[in-house]
C-alpha positions as CSV (number, residue, x, y, z in Angstrom):
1,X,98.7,108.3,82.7
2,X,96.3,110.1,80.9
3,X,97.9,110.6,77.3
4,X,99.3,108.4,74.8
5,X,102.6,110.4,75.2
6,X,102.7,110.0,79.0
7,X,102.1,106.2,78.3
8,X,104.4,105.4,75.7
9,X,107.2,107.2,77.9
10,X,106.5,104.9,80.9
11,X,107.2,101.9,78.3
12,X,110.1,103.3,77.7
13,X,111.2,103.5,81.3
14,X,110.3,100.5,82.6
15,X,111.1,98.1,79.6
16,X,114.9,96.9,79.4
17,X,117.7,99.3,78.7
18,X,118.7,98.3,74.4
19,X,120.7,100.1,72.2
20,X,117.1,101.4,70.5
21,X,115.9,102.4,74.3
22,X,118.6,104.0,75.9
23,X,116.6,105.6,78.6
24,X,115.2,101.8,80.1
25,X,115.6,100.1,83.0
26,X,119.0,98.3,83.8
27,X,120.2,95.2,82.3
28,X,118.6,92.3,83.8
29,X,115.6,93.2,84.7
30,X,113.2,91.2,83.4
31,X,109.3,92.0,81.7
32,X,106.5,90.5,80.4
33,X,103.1,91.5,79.3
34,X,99.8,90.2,80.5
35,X,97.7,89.0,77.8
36,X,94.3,88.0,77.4
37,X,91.9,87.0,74.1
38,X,90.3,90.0,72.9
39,X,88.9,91.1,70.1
40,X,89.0,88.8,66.9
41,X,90.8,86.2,69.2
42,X,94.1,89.1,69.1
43,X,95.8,89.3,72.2
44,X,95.2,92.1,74.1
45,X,97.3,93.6,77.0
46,X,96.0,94.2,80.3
47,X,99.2,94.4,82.5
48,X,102.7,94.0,83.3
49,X,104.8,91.7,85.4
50,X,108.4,91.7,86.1
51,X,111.7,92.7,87.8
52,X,112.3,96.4,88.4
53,X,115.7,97.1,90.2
54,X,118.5,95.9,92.8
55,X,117.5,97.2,96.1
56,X,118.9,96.5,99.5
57,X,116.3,93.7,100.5
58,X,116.6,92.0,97.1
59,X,115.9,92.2,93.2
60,X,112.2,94.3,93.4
61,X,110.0,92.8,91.1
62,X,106.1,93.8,90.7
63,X,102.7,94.0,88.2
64,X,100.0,96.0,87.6
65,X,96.6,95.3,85.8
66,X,94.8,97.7,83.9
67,X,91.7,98.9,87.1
68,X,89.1,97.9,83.7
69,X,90.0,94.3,84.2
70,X,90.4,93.9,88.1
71,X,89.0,91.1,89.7
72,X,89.6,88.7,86.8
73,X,92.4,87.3,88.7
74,X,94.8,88.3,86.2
75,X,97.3,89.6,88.5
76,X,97.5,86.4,90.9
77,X,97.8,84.5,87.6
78,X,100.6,86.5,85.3
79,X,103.0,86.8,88.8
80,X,102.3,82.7,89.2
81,X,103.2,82.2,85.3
82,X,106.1,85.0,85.6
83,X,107.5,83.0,88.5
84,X,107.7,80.0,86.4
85,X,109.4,81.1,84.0
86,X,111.7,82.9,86.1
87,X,112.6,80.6,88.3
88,X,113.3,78.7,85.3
89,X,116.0,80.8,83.5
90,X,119.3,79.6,83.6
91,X,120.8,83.5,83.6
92,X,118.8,84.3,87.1
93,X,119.8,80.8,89.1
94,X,121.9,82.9,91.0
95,X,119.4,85.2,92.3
96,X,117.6,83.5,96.0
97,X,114.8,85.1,95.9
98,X,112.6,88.5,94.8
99,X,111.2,91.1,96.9
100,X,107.4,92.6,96.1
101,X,107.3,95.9,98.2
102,X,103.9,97.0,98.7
103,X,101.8,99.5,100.5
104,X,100.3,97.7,103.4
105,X,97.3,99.9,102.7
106,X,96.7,97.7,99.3
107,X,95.4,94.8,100.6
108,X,94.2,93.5,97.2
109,X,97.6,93.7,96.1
110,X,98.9,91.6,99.2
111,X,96.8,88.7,99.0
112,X,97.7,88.5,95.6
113,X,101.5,87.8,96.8
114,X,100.6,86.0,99.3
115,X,98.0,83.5,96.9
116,X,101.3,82.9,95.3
117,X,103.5,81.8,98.4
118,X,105.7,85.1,99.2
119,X,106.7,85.4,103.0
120,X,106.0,88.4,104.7
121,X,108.7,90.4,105.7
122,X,109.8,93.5,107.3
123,X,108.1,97.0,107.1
124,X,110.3,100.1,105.7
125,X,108.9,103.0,107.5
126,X,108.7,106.3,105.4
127,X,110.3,104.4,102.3
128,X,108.6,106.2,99.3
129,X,106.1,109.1,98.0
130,X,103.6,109.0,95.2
131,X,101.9,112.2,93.1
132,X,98.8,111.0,94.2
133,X,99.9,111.2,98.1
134,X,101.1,114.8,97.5
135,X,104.8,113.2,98.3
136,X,103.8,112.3,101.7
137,X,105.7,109.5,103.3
138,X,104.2,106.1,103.4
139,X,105.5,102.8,104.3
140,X,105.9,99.9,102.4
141,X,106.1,95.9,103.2
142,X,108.5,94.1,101.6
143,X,107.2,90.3,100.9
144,X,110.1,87.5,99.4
145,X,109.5,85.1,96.5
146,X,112.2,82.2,97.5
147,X,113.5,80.0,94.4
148,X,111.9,77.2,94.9
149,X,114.4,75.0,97.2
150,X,115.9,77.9,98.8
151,X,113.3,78.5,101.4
152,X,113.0,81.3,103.4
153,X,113.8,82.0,107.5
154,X,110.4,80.8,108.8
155,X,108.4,84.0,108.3
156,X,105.0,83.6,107.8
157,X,103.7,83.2,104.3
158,X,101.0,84.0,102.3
159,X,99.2,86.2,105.1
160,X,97.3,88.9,103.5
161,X,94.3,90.4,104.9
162,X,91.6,92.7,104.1
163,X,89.1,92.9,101.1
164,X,89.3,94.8,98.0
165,X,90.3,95.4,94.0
166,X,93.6,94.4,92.4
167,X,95.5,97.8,92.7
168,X,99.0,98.8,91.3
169,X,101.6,98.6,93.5
């Protein structure tokens, strides 16, 4: 995003579906802001976690951090407190677990789901295309959050590798 205009219309596609943002994402789906101290001791955003949509494999949630404030931790921290509070709402105890799908090309971005306990799943082979990738084909790793006291199958968990920045998923 490289405009105010282009940013304030991805708000309005990834925050909730309302009456006074028709165009959002579907009921249900969850949001929250990742906020620091700035300025004056105001709060000042540098990312978003949350839910994004139904999928096959599970509820898809994810985060991204603003590339200015990478390596702060921010991201392992606001998907640890999201969880939380998730996990804690009586309106999603019916939901097992989430699924994070990530590139397995961003390693930054799996040892951050794997620093907060998601077990490592299955790879979707040609699953999705980005601008950036001129719509090329890439795969993507889908890693499950359990509700606490669900468990998982046995998969292995937490097993990131590589080095690197905090990237968007």
């Amino acid at each position: 995003m490289k405009t105010k205009e282009e940013a304030l219309e991805f708000l309005k596609y990834i925050l909730p579906k309302t009456e006074q943002n028709p165009g959002g994402e579907a009921a249900g789906i969850d949001k929250f802001a990742i906020l620091v101290v700035g300025e004056s001791d105001r709060p000042k955003c540098v990312g978003f976690v949350g839910t994004n949509r139904p999928s096959p494999e599970g509820l898809e949630m994810g985060y991204c951090v603003n590339p200015d404030y990478y390596d702060n931790g921010y991201a392992t921290w606001g998907v640890t407190e999201f969880l939380k509070i998730y996990w804690g709402m009586e309106e999603r105890s019916h939901i097992p677990h989430l699924v994070a799908k990530i590139d397995p090309r961003n390693k930054a971005s799996e040892r951050i789901i794997a620093k907060v306990g998601a077990r490592k799943g299955e790879v979707l082979e040609k699953f999705y295309s980005r601008r950036i990738d001129e719509g090329k084909l890439s795969d993507i790793r889908c890693w499950y959050l359990d509700r606490p006291g669900v468990g998982g199958n046995g998969e292995e968990r937490g097993k990131g590798e590589g080095e690197g920045e905090e990237q968007e998923k």
